[in-house]
N, C-alpha and C positions, 0 to 999 in steps of 0.2 A: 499580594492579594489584598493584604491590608492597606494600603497605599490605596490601590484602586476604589475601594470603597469608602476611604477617607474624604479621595476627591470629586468621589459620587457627591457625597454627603453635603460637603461644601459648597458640591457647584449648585445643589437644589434646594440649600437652604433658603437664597433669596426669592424663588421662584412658591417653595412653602408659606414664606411670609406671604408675598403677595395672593395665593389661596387664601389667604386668611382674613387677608382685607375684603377680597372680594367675597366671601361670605360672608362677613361683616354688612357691607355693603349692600350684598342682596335682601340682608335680614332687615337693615332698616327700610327698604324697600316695601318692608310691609305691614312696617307701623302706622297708624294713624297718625293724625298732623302733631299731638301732643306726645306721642312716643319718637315722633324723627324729631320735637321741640329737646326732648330731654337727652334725647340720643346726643342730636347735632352740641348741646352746650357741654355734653358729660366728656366726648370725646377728646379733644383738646387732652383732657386735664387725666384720660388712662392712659401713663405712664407704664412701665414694666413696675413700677415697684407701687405704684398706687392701689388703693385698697378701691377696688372696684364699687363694692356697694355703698360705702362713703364717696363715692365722688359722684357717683349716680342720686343718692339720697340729699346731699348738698345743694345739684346741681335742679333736682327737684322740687324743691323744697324752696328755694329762691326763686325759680320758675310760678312756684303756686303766692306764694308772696305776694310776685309784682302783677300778678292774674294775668299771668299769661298761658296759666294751661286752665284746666277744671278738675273740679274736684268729685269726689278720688282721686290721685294720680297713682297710687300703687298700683294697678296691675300695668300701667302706663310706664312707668317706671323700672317694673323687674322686664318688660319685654323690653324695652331698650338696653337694657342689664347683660341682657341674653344676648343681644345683639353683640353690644361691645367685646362680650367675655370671648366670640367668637375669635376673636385678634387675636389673641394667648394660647388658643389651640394649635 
């Protein structure tokens, strides 16, 4: 029995991942064009071991810099956050 559920397990891991994207996906879906700006350049760079609100606030931050978003970008910001964090669920 435990076998069986081992191979449950495994064979619907990859099928997890890809839920995960695709909620991913659907959430940037509903950013505004400076939330899928900061989404689209943060992504890349969330790794599994990457510190999430450091690659989102970096990738922000340089975004607001070269003026390519507006300012505020924090709530801009944490909802692509939100977006990404979806991946790791």
């Amino acid at each position: 029995m435990k076998k069986i559920a081992m191979v449950f397990l495994i064979a619907l891991a990859p099928a997890m991942a890809l839920a995960d994207q695709a909620a991913s996906t659907k959430c940037r879906g509903k950013l505004n064009a400076d939330g899928k700006l900061i989404y689209d350049k943060s992504l890349p760079l969330a790794k599994p071991d990457a510190n999430l609100r450091d690659v989102v606030t970096e990738q922000t931050r340089a975004l607001a810099e070269a003026g390519s978003i507006q300012l505020p970008a924090r709530e801009n910001a944490e909802a692509a956050g939100a977006c990404l964090k979806l991946l790791r669920t």
